[in-house]
C-alpha positions, 0 to 999 in steps of 0.5 A: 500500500506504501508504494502504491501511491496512485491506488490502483490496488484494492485488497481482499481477504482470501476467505472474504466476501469480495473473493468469492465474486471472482473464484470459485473452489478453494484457494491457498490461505498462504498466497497472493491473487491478483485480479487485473482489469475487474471490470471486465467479465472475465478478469486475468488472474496472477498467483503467488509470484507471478502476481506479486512481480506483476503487482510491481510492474504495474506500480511502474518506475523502477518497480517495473524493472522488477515487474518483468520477473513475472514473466519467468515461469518457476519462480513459485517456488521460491515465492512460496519458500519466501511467504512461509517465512516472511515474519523474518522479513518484515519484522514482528510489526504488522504494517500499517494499512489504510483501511478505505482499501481493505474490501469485505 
C-alpha cells in the first residue's frame, strides 16, 4: 500500500466476501491473487509470484524493472519458500494499512 501511491490496488481477504465474486473452489490461505482489469467479465488472474512481480510492474518506475520477473515461469517456488517465512522479513510489526482499501 506504501508504494502504491496512485491506488490502483484494492485488497481482499482470501476467505472474504469480495473473493468469492471472482473464484470459485478453494484457494491457498498462504498466497497472493491478483485480479487485473475487474471490470471486465472475465478478469486475468496472477498467483503467488507471478502476481506479486506483476503487482510491481504495474506500480511502474523502477518497480517495473522488477515487474518483468513475472514473466519467468518457476519462480513459485521460491515465492512460496519466501511467504512461509516472511515474519523474518518484515519484522514482528504488522504494517500499517489504510483501511478505505481493505474490501469485505
Amino acid at each position: 500500500m506504501k508504494r502504491d501511491t496512485s491506488h490502483l490496488f484494492a485488497f481482499a481477504p482470501l476467505d472474504g466476501k469480495t473473493i468469492e465474486k471472482w473464484l470459485d473452489g478453494p484457494r491457498e490461505a498462504n498466497t497472493l491473487i491478483l485480479l487485473e482489469n475487474t471490470e471486465s467479465p472475465h478478469p486475468k488472474t496472477w498467483t503467488a509470484a507471478k502476481g506479486a512481480f506483476r503487482i510491481l510492474f504495474l506500480l511502474g518506475g523502477k518497480w517495473k524493472l522488477i515487474g518483468w520477473l513475472y514473466l519467468i515461469p518457476g519462480l513459485d517456488l521460491f515465492y512460496h519458500l519466501f511467504a512461509r517465512h516472511r515474519h523474518h522479513f518484515q519484522g514482528a510489526t504488522a504494517p500499517d494499512l489504510d483501511k478505505s482499501r481493505l474490501l469485505p
